[in-house]
N, C-alpha and C positions, 0 to 999 in steps of 0.2 A: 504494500500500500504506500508506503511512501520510505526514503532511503535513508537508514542511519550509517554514519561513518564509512558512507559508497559502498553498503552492501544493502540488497535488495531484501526487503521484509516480505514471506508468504503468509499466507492466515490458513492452519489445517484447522476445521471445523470436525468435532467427532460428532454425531449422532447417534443416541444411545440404543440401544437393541429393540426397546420396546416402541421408540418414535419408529425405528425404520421401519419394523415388523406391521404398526397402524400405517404404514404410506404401502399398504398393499402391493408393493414394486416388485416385477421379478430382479435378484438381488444384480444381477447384471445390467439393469438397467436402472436401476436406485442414484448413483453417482449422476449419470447425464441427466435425467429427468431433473434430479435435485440444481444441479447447475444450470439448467436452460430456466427452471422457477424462479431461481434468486437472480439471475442475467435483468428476466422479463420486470422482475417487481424492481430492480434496481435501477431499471433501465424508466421505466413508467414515473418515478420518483424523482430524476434529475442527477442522481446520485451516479450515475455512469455514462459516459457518452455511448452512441452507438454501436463504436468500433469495438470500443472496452467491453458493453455489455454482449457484443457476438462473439468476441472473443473468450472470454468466460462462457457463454454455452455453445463452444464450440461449433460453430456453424457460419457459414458462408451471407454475404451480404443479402441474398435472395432470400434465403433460406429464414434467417434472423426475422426479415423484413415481414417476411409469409407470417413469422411464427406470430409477431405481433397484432398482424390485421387479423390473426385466428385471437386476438386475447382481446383485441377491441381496443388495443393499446396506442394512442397518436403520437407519430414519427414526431420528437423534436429536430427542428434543423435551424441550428443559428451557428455562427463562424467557423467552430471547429466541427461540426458534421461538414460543412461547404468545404476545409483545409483536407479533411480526410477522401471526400468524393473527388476533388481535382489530384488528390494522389494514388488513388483510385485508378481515377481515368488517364492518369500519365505513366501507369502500371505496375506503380510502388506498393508494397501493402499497406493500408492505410490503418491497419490496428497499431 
């Protein structure tokens, strides 16, 4: 999330047996379901830009896009969505 002393902070999140077990998930697919959920709500919130939130659930610009018009979730686009679509479109990856 953000860099202490230029090394990069991850966040491992555990979830405990009995939440996984109520998220009714085949156990192979509990991780990505989980990650494309918190992408979507974190993405809907302001809290992650497009590229960050496709990139935490894993999934391709189309793909992200689709998932959202399936959650009824409205595309933000102000400066840096516009920075990342011209790097995009000039074939950089823009996550």
């Amino acid at each position: 999330m953000h860099k202490e002393m230029g090394k990069q902070m991850g966040i491992d999140l555990h979830i405990s047996p009995s939440i996984a077990e109520a998220l009714r998930l085949p156990e192979a697919d509990a991780e990505q379901a989980l990650r494309r959920e918190l992408a979507v709500a974190l993405y809907s919130r302001g809290m992650l830009s497009f590229g960050k939130a496709r990139e935490l659930a894993a999934l391709d610009k189309a793909a992200f896009g689709q998932l959202l018009g399936e959650r009824g979730v409205i595309r933000h686009y102000g400066p840096q969505e516009a920075a990342e679509d011209l790097r995009y479109a000039a074939g950089h990856d823009a996550a």
